[in-house]
VOBA-1610 file (N, C-alpha, C; in pm, whole numbers, padded with zeros to 5 digits, always signed):
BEGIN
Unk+00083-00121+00000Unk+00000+00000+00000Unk+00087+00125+00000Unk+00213+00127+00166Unk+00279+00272+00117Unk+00318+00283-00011Unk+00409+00162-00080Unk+00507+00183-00178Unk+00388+00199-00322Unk+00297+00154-00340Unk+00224+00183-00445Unk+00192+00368-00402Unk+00141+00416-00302Unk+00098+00568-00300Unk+00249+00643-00372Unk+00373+00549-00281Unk+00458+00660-00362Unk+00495+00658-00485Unk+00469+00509-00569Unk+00532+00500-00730Unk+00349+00606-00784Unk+00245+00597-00715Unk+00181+00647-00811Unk+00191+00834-00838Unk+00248+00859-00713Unk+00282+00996-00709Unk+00403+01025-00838Unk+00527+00976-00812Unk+00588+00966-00935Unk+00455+00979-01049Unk+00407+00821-01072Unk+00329+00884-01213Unk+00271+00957-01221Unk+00229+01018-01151Unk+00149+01142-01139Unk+00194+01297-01200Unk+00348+01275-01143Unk+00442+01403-01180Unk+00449+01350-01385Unk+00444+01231-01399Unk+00512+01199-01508Unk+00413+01251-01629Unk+00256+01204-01575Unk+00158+01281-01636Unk+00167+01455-01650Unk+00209+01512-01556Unk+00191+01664-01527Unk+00287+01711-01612Unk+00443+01649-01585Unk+00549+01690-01684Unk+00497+01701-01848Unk+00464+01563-01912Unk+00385+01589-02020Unk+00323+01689-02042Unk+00200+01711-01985Unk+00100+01840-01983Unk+00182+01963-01986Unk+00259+02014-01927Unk+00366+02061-01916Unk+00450+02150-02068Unk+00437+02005-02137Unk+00560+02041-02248Unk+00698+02031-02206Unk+00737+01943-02079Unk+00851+01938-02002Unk+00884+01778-02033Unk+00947+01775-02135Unk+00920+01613-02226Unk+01087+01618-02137Unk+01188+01669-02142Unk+01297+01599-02073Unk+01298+01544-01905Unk+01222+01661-01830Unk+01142+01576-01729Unk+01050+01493-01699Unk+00972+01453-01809Unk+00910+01348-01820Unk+00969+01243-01823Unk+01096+01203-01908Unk+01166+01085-01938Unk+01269+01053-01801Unk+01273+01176-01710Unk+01360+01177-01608Unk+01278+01079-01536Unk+01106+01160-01470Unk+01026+01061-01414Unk+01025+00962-01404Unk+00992+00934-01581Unk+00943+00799-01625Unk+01096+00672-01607Unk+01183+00726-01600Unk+01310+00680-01611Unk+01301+00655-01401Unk+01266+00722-01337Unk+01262+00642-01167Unk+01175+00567-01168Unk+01047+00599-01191Unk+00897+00497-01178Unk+00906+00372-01260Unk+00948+00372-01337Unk+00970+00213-01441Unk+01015+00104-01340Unk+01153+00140-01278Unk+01193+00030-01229Unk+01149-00020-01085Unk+01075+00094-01060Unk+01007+00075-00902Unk+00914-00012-00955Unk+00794+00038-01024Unk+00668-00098-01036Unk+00720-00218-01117Unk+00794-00233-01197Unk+00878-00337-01275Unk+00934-00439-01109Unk+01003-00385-01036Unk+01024-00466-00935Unk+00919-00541-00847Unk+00773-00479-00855Unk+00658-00522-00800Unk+00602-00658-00870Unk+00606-00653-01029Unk+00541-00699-01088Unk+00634-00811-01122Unk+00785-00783-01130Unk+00859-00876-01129Unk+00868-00964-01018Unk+00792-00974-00889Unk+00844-01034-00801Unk+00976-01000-00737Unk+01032-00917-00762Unk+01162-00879-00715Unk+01158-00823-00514Unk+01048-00746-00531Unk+01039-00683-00378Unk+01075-00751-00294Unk+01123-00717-00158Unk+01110-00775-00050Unk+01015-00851+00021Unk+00890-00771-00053Unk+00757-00819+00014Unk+00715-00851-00133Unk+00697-01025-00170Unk+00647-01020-00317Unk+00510-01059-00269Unk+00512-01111-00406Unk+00298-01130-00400Unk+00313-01259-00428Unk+00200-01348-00395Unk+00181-01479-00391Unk+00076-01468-00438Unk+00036-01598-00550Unk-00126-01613-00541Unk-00200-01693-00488Unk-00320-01714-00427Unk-00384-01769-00323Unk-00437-01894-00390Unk-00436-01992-00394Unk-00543-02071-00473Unk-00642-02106-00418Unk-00713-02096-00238Unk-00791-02066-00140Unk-00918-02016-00262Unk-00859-01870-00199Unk-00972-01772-00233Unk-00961-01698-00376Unk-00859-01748-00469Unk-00829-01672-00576Unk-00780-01526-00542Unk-00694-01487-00529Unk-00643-01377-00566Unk-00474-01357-00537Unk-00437-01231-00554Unk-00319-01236-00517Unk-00274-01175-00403Unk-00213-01189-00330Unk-00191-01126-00171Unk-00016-01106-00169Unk+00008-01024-00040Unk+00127-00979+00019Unk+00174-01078+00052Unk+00346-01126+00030Unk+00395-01207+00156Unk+00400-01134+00342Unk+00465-00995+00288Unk+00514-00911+00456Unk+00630-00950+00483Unk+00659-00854+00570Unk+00808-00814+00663Unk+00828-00830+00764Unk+00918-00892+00855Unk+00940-00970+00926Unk+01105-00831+00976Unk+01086-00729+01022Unk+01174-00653+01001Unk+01296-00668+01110Unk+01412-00618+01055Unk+01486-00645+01161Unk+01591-00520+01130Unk+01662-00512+01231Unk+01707-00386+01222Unk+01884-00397+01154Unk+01925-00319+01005Unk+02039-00301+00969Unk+02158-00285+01031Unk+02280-00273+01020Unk+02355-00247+01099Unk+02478-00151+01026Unk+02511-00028+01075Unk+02604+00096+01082Unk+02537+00179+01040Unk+02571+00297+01040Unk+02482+00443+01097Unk+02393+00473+01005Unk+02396+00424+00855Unk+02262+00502+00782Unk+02151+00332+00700Unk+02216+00264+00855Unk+02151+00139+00808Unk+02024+00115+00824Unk+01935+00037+00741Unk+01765+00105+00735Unk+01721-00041+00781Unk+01586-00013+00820Unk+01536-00211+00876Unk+01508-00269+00783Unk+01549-00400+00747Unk+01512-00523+00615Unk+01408-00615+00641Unk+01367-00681+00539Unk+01313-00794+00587Unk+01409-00879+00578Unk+01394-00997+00692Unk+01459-01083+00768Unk+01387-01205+00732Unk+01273-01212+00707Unk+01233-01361+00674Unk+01279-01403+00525Unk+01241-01570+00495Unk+01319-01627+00374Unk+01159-01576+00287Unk+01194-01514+00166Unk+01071-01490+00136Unk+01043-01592+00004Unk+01163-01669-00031Unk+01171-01778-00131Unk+01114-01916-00081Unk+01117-01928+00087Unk+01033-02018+00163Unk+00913-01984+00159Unk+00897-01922+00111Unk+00728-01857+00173Unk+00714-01829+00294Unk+00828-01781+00406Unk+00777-01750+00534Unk+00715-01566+00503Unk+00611-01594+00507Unk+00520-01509+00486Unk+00488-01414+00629Unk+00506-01363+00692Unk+00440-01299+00834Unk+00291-01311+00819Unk+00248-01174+00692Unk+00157-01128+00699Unk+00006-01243+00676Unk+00053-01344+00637Unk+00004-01475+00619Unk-00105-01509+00721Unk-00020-01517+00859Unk-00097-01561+00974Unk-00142-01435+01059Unk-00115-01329+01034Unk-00166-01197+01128Unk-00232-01140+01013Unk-00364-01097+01085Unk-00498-01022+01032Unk-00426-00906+01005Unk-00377-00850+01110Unk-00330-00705+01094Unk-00187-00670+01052Unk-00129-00731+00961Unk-00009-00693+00892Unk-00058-00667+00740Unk-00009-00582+00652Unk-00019-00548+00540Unk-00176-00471+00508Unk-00204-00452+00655Unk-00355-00386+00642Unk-00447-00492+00600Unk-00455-00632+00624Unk-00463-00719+00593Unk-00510-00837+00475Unk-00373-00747+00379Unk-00397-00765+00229Unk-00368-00906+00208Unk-00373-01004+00292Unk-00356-01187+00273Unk-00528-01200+00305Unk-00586-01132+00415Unk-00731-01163+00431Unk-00782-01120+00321Unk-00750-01023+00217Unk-00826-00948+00086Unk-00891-00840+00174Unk-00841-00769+00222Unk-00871-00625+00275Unk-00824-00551+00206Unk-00922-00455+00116Unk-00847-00332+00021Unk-00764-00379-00055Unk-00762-00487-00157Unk-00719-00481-00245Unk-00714-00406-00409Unk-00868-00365-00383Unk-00848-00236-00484Unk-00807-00117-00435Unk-00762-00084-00336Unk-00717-00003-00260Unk-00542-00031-00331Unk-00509-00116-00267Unk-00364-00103-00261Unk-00313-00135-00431Unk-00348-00261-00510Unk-00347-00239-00641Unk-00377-00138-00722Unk-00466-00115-00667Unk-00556+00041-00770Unk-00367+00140-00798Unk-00329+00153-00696Unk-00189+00228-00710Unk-00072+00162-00809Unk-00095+00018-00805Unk+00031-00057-00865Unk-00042-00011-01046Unk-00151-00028-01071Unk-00219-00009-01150Unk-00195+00105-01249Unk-00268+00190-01179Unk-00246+00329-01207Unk-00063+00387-01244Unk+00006+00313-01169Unk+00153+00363-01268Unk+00187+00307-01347Unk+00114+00151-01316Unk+00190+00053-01454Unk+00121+00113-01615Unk-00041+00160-01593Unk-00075+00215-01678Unk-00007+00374-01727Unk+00051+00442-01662Unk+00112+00574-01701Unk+00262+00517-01754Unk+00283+00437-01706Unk+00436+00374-01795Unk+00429+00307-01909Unk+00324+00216-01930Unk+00267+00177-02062Unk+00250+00314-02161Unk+00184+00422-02098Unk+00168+00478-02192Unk+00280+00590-02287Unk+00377+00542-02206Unk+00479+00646-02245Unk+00603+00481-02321Unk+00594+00391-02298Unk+00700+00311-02338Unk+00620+00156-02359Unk+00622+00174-02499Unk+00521+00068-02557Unk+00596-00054-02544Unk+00706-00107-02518Unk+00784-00233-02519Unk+00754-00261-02338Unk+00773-00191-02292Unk+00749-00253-02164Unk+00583-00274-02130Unk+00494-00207-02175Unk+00354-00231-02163Unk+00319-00372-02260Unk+00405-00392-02354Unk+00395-00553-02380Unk+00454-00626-02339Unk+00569-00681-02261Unk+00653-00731-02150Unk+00554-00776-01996Unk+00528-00651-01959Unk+00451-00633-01844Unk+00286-00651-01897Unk+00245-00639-01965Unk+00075-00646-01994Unk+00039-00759-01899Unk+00053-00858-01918Unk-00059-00965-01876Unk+00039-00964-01722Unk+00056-00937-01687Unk+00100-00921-01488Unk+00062-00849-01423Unk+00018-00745-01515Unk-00118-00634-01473Unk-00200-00665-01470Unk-00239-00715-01517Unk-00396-00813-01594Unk-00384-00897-01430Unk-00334-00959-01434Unk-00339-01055-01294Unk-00426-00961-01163Unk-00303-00825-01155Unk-00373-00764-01054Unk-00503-00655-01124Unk-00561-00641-01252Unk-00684-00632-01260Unk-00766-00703-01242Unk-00753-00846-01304Unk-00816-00957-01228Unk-00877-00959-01080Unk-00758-00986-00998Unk-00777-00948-00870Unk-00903-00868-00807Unk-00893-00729-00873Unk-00930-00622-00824Unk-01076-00589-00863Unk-01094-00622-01052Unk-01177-00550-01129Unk-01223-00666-01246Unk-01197-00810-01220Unk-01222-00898-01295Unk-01440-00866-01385Unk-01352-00885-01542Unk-01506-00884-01565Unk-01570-00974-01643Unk-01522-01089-01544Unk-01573-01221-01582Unk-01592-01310-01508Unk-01682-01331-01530Unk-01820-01436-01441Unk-01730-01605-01453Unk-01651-01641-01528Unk-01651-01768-01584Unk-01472-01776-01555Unk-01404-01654-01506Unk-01246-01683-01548Unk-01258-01818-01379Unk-01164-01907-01418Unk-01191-01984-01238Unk-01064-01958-01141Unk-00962-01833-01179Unk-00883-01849-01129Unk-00897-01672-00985Unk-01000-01593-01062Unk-01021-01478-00955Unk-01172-01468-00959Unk-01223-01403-00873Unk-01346-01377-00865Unk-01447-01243-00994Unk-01565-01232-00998Unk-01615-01124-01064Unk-01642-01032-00946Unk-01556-00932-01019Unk-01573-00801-00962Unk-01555-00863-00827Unk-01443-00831-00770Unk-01414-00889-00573Unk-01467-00779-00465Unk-01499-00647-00512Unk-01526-00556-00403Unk-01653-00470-00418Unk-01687-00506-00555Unk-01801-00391-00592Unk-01942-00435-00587Unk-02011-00394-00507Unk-02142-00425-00442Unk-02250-00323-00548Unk-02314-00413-00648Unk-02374-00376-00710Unk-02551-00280-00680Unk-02573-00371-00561Unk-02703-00309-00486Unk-02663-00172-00437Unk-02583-00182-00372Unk-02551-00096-00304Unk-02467+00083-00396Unk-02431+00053-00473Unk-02296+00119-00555Unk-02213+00119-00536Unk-02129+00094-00422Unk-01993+00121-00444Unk-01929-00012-00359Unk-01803+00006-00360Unk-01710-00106-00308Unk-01697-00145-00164Unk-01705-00261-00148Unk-01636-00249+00028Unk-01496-00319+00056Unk-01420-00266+00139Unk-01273-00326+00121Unk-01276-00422+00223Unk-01364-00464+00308Unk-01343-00549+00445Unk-01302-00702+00308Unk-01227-00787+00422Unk-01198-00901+00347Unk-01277-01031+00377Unk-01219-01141+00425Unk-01255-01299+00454Unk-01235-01262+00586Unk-01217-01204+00718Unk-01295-01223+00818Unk-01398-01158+00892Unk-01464-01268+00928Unk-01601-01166+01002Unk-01581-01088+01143Unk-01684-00992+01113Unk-01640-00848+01181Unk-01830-00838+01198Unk-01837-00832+01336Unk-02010-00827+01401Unk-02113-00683+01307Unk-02014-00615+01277Unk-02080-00533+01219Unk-02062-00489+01068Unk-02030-00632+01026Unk-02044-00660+00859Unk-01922-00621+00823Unk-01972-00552+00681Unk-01827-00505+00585Unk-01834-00343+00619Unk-01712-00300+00586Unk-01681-00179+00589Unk-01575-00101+00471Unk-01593-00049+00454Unk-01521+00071+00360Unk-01466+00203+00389Unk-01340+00277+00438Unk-01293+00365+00474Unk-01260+00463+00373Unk-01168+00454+00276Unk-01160+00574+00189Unk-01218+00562+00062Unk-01319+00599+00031Unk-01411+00620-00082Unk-01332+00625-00209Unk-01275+00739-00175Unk-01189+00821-00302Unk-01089+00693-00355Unk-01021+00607-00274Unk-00915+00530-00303Unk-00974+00430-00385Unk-01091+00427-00382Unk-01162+00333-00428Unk-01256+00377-00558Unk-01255+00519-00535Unk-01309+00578-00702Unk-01080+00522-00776Unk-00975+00550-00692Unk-00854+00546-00796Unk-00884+00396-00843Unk-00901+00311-00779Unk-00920+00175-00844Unk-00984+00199-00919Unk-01077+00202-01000Unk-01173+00259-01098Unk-01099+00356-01213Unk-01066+00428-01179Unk-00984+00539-01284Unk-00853+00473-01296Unk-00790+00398-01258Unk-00653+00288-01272Unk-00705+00226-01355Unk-00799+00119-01376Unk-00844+00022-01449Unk-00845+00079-01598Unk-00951+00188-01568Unk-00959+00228-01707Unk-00877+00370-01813Unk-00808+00384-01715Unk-00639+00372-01750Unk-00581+00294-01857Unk-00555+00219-01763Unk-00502+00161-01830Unk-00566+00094-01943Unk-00665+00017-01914Unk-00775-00023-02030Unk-00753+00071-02156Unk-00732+00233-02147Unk-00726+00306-02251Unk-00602+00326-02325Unk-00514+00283-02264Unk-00363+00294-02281Unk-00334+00124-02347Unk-00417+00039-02311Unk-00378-00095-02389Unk-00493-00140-02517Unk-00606-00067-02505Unk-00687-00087-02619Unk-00786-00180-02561Unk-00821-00170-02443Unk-00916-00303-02389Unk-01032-00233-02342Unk-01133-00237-02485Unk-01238-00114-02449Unk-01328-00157-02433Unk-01368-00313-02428Unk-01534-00349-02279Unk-01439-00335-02110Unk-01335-00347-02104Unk-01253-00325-01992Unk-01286-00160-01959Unk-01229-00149-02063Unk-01250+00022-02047Unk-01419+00100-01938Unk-01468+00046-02051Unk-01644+00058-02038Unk-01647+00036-01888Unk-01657-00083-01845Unk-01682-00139-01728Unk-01655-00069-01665Unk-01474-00034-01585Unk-01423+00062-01510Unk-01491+00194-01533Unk-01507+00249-01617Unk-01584+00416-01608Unk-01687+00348-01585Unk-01815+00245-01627Unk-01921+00298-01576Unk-01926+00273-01425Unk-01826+00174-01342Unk-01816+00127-01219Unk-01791+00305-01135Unk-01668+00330-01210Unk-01641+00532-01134Unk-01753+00593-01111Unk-01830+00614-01242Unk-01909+00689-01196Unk-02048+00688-01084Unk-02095+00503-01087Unk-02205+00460-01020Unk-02134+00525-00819Unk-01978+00447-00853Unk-01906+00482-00734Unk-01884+00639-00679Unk-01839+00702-00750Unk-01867+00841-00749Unk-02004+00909-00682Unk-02118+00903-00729Unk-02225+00849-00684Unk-02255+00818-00550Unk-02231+00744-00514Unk-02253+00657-00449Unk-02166+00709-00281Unk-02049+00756-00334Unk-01933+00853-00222Unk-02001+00970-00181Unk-02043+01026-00309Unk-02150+01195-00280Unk-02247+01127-00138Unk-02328+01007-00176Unk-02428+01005-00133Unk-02395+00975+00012Unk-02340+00846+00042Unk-02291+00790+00177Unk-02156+00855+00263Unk-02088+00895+00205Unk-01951+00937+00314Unk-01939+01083+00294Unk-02047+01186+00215Unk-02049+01284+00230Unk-02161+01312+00303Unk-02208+01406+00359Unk-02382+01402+00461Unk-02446+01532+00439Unk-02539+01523+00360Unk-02651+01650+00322Unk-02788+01625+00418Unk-02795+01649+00506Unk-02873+01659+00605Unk-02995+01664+00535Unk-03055+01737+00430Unk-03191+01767+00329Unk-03216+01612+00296Unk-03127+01551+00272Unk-03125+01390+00171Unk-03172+01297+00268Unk-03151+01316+00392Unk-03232+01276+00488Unk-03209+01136+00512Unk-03080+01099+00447Unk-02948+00986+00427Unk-02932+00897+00619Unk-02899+00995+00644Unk-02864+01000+00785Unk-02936+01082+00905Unk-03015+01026+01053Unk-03048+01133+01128Unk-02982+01212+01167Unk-03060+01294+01206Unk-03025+01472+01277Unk-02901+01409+01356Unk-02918+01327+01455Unk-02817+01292+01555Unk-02653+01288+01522Unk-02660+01210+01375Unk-02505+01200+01342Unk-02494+01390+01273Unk-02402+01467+01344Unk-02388+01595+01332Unk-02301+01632+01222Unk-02190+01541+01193Unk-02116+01570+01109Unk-02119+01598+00944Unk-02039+01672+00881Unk-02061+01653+00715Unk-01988+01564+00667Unk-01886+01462+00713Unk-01855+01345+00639Unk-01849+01238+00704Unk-01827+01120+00699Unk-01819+01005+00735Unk-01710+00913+00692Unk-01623+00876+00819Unk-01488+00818+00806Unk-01518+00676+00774Unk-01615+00601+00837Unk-01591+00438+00826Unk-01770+00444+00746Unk-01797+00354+00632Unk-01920+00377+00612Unk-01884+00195+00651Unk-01999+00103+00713Unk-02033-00009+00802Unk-02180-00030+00767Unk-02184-00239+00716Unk-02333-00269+00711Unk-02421-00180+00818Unk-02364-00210+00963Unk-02459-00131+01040Unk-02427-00033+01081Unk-02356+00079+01061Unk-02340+00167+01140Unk-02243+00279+01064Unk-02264+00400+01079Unk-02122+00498+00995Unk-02060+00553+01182Unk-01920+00573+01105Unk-01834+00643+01207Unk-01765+00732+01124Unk-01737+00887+01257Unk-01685+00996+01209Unk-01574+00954+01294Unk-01494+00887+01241Unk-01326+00833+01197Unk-01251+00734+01159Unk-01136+00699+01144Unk-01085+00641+01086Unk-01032+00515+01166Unk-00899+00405+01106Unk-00876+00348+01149Unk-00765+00349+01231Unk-00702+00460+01192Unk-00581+00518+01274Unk-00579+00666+01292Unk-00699+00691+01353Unk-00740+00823+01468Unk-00864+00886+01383Unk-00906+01001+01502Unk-01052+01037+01531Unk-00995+01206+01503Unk-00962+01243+01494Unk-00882+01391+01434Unk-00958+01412+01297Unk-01029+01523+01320Unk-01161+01523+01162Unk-01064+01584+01037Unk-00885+01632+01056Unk-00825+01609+00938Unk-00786+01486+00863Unk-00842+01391+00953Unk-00810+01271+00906Unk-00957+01181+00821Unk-01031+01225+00885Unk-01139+01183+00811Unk-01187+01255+00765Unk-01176+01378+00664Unk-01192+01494+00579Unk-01084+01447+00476Unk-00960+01440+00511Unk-00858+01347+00461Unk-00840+01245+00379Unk-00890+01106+00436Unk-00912+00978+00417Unk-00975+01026+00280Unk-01118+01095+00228Unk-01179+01131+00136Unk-01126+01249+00017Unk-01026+01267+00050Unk-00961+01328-00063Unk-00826+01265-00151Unk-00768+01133-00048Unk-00677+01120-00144Unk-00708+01014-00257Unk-00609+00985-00341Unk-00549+01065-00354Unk-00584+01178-00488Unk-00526+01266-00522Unk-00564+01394-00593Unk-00552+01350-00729Unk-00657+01246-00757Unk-00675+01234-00921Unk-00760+01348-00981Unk-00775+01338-01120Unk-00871+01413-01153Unk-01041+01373-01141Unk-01055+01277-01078Unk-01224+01262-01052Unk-01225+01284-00927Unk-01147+01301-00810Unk-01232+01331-00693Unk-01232+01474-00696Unk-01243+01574-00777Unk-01313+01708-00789Unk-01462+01705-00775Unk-01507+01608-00870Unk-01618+01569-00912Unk-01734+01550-00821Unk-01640+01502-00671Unk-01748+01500-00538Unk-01751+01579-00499Unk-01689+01727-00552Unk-01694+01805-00450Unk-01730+01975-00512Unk-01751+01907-00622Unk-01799+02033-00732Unk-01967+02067-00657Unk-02016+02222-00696Unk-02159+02237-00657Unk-02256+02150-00767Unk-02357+02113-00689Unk-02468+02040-00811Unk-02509+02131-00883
//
């Protein structure tokens, strides 16, 4: 999850440079971000990805950290990660608990979103890398009923509109969903990239999924008191945890309303304007 927020920031600059007309800083960008998600997708990381044959999908191994040694020495992982000693495997709460399938369009949506801004600038590696993306679209945004190796659509609750990130364990008060917005980037990642590889019922799908989701964020984790969404009692204008039974004004790591004002803005694509434009 951190390391995807920061390669997608890179792509982010890499897009802007373009826009720009700043084509030698673009290639500078695009020249750091390549080999960061290339190492993800290669399996190279410290923390690689495994795929589940359980529950279909692909999950975190985790870090097992231990501390470097002489003065600008940084903490490693310490477990064999070619054994599969996995940490995050047996603890709920390591990797935010991306082995249970917690927020996986959350944390992919990022691997996503750069592998698609690097495709679009360097066509040999978007055919190299294509179908390893595909894996983690699969994962995330599968739009097929029949593939037997990931699920259809793993997070997006069609009754409802939008996604929930809770995973495979039960929690008394159902599923839950914390940052909206991260979950409109899964959506705008997909079809991303979808547009950048030519995969246009892929395409389709992801925008019409954004916008139902979009939607759907206005309605539940923002609070218009008139809409009559929520009683008088809950006072607030947004909502940090939206829950089968219940909303909370905060998060999962603190109650500070910059944080759950927060949680709903990142990160700064071009569609979360869209929630926040006047009707």
């Amino acid at each position: 999850y951190n390391a995807g927020k920061l390669m997608a920031r890179l792509a982010t600059l890499v897009l802007l440079a373009d826009q720009l007309g700043e084509r030698g800083l673009r290639r500078q960008l695009l020249g750091r971000v390549q080999p960061l998600i290339s190492i993800w997708l290669d399996r190279g990381s410290e923390n690689p990805l495994f795929y589940d044959e359980s529950w279909g999908g692909v999950i975190s191994c985790g870090c097992t950290y231990a501390e470097g040694s002489g003065p600008e020495a940084q903490p490693r992982c310490s477990n064999n990660k070619a054994a599969a000693q996995c940490p995050a495997f047996s603890d709920v709460g390591a990797e935010f608990g991306n082995p249970f399938f917690n927020d996986h369009h959350i944390h992919y949506g990022y691997l996503i979103y750069t592998a698609a801004v690097v495709a679009r600038y360097d066509h040999e590696w978007a055919a190299e890398y294509a179908d390893r993306v595909q894996l983690l679209v699969r994962d995330i945004e599968n739009p097929s009923e029949d593939d037997p190796y990931f699920p259809y659509l793993r997070h997006f609750d069609w009754f409802l509109g939008h996604s929930w990130a809770h995973g495979i364990v039960a929690n008394p008060n159902g599923l839950n969903q914390e940052s909206a917005t991260e979950a409109l980037n899964a959506h705008y990642a997909v079809a991303l990239w979808a547009s950048t590889m030519g995969y246009e019922p892929l395409g389709a799908l992801a925008e019409a999924l954004l916008h139902i989701e979009a939607d759907s964020a206005a309605t539940y984790w923002q609070v218009h008191q008139e809409a009559g969404i929520y009683p008088e009692v809950y006072a607030h204008r947004m909502v940090g945890i939206v829950w089968d039974r219940l909303v909370e004004f905060q998060t999962f790591f603190g109650k500070q309303p910059f944080f759950v004002y927060g949680m709903q803005l990142i990160p700064l694509i071009p569609v979360v304007p869209w929630l926040y434009l006047p009707a």
